[in-house]
Structures are given as C-alpha cells and as structure tokens.
C-alpha positions, 0 to 999 in steps of 0.5 A: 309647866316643869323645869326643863334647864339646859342641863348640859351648861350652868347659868350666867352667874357660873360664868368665872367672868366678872370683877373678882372672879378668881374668889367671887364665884358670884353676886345675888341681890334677893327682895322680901316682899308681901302683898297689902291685906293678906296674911303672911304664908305661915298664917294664910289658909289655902284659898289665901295662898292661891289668891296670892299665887293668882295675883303674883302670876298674872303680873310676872307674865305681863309685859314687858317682865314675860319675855323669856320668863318660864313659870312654872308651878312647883306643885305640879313639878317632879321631884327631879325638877324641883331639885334641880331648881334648887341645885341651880340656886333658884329656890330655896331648899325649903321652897322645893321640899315637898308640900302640897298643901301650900301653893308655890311657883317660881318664874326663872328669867333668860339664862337664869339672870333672876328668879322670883318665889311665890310663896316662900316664907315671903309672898315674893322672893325676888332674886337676880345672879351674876358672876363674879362681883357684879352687886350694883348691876344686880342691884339695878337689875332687881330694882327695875323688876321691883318696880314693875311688880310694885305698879300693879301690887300694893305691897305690904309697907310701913312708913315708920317700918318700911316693908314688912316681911314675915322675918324680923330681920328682912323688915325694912328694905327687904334686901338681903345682899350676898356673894359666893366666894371661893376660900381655900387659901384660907381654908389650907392655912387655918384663917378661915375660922378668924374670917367666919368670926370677923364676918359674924361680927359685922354682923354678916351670915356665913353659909355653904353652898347651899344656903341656911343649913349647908355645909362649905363643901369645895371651900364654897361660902355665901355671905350675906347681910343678916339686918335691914332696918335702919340703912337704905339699899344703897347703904347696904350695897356700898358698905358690902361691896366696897368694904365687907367683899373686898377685905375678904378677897384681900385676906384670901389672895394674901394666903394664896400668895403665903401658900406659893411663898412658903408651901410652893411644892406641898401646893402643887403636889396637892394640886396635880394629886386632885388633877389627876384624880378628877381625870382617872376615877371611876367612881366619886362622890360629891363631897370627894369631887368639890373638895378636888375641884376647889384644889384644882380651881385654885391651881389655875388662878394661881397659874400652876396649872393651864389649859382649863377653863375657869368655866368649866370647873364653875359649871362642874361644881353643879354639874356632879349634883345628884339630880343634874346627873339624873337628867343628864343621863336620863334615868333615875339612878341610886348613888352608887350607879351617881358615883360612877355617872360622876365620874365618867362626867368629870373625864368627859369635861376635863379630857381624862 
C-alpha cells in the first residue's frame, strides 16, 4: 500500500500546543528492538529479512494496534512516497533510501502519533511523536505498544545486557528519547556553540531537522540521549525531561528576553524584514524560507508580531519541503519550478 498523508496539514506532533511549546517544537520516545533467533538485518540474508518482515507484520495489523494503522511496504512505495515519509519524520533517511535488495515497511498510526520501522538497522523501530514536551505521555504511549508487540514476538534479551540492538549504544533499554527544540535566540546572540558542547558533555546528541547527518536549518535541533545501558526507562525519562530540556529552554528564554532588553528595535526589524519576505516572494528556496520562518515564529512568541498561528508556521517548516510541494501540486517539478510553488504556498498560508 503507498503513502497517501494528508498533504494539505502536518501530524499531531507539529500542533504548536503542549507544555514548552514556544522552543519544544516537539517530543519523540523511539524503541530498538530484534527478534530472538534471527540475524541482526546488517547480517540477515533475504529469506531472513522477509521472515522478519512477515512476523512483524502480522502482528502490527492484529487488534486492537490495527485500528487506523496503514502499512505500507516501502519496496513497493515511489520514490515521492518515501520521501515524504521521511519529511514527515516517520522514517529515517536511511529507511527511505532506496534498496530493494532489503525488505522494509513502516506502519503509520492515527494522525501519525507513532510509527514502527521494519527492518531499519533494527528488526523494529518503535517511535511515537507529540507536540510540545509531552515525554511521559509518549513514554506511555510507546510502552503499551511495546507490550502488545512483545506478547506474540520474543525479542532478542539479555538478562545481564538487557535488549540487544544492532548498535552498541542503544543496547539495554533500547530508548532513545529526543525533543525538537526552536534556538534562535541563542542562535542570534553566539550561545548556541556553548549549548551544543554543555549537551555533548552529558553526553546528549545534537542533530538538525533531519536527524543523524543534517544540518540546524531554521534554528531547529533534536536532542537526544546517546547511551543506554546502565539507567532504566524511567531514569532516562526524568533526567531529560526534568533536568536536560528544561535548563535548555531556560537558556534560550534567557536570550530571548536579552535580545528584547538590548537589541529590541535590530529584532524587529529582523522580523518584519523576514515577514515581509515570506508574504511578497515569488521565489525561495528551503534554506531561505526556515531561516525567515525561524525569525517569524520567534517574533509571535515574543509578542511583536500577531495575528499568526503558531500552527501554521510549525506546519509551514514541512510544508515548503521538496516532496510535500510535489504532491501538493500534483506534479513532479525541478527546483526551479519548487522555488516558485514555494513561494506561492507561503503567500497562500500567510495572507501575502
């Protein structure tokens, strides 16, 4: 079955509502598990990976997880549709990348609230989204689902190791906890390298958009937990929830009020000036449009601009992306004909 997202909104976890909202764009608790007696996928030959595929399936699509759940076999997906997968943040990049040689799906569950790999680098990738700082709700979420799966599959465990993962770093729990969060304060006034390096010394990875690999366009950075070995789920939760995102949205509050206080009018002036190219361009390219976005959306939570909808700035950061264009408009494009669909888009949503 292909992919077929409602193109015209974004998923739950884009809603700009939620505790934190105005920097915690949103919350992901993700799950590594294998399945007991088979090769990891790196080492798994064909008739493996579909007997993996096979058994994770059948148990997706059972009740009650099957209500509203679409599975869909990315083998068989276009192109379009695994990019917009991934745009959406419900595969990884290197989920989509086309190899035919390896079996894969994802299940995509009501209103994309979770999504469940098969065959990634792990047999599943269990993830579940939401907006704003919402870690203990996912957390619950993800754990029910866990359970269900785990009823019918024995997984891959080790009583002195715990779960075993393809990568050393997820072995144990298996979680790996992360939140989107909005920095352009800190991004404006030079903290942001002094955020990066505190993080890495918690041992925290600081990431793009995107994920492993990406760059912070739009002043966008997921955070996330590098090790789990040694802390059970609850302790990972607590100390990211209740220490690790919460001194990071103090920081970037902190130089938001620092840029009012002391730079109020080269603010707004920065603001309107990305306002006013959003809703009068006629054409822009991505990177151009995250980083006026970024300037935008900070200009509504720092109340010197209203009249917008956090929504739709959220929604927008997805939107302008190179395949949700495509299918928007129905037609493949290059990117020069992108840049101006982009454009027309953003007037189109902002009122320009």
């Amino acid at each position: 079955m292909n992919f077929r997202a409602n193109t015209e909104n974004a998923g739950e976890w884009l809603r700009g509502a939620g505790p934190l909202a105005d920097v915690v764009i949103s919350s992901r608790v993700r799950l590594a598990r294998n399945l007991a007696g088979l090769p990891f996928v790196a080492k798994a030959n064909r008739r493996q990976r579909y007997e993996v595929l096979e058994s994770c399936r059948s148990q997706i699509l059972a009740k009650p997880l099957s209500a509203n759940t679409l599975f869909v076999h990315l083998n068989d997906a276009t192109a379009l549709d695994r990019q917009l997968l991934v745009e959406r943040h419900l595969i990884s990049r290197q989920h989509g990348a086309s190899k035919n040689d390896v079996p894969r799906a994802v299940a995509v569950g009501s209103e994309e609230t979770f999504a469940i790999m098969v065959n990634e680098e792990d047999h599943l990738r269990i993830q579940v989204l939401r907006s704003g700082m919402q870690l203990d709700d996912a957390f619950g979420q993800i754990n029910g689902i866990d359970d269900m799966l785990e009823e019918k599959l024995e997984y891959a465990y080790s009583r002195r190791f715990g779960y075993l993962t393809a990568c050393p770093t997820n072995v144990g729990t298996g979680i790996r906890v992360s939140v989107m969060l909005h920095l352009p304060a800190l991004q404006l006034t030079g903290e942001i390298d002094k955020v990066k390096r505190a993080a890495r010394d918690m041992h925290l990875a600081v990431r793009g958009m995107f994920g492993e690999g990406s760059d912070a366009q739009g002043d966008l950075y997921q955070v996330s937990n590098q090790t789990t070995l040694g802390k059970s789920e609850e302790e990972i939760l607590a100390d990211f929830g209740q220490t690790v995102v919460p001194q990071i949205v103090n920081y970037e509050r902190q130089a938001r009020q620092a840029l009012v206080r002391d730079r109020g009018p080269q603010l707004d002036d920065k603001i309107w000036r990305a306002w006013g190219t959003l809703t009068h361009a006629r054409v822009i390219s991505t990177k151009e449009v995250l980083s006026l976005l970024s300037h935008v959306r900070l200009g509504v939570n720092l109340g010197r601009i209203e009249g917008i909808d956090i929504r739709t700035l959220n929604e927008l950061f997805l939107l302008i992306q190179p395949a949700h264009l495509q299918r928007l408009s129905e037609e493949e494009m290059n990117p020069a004909a992108r840049r101006i669909a982009r454009a027309r888009l953003i007037r189109q949503r902002l009122g320009g």
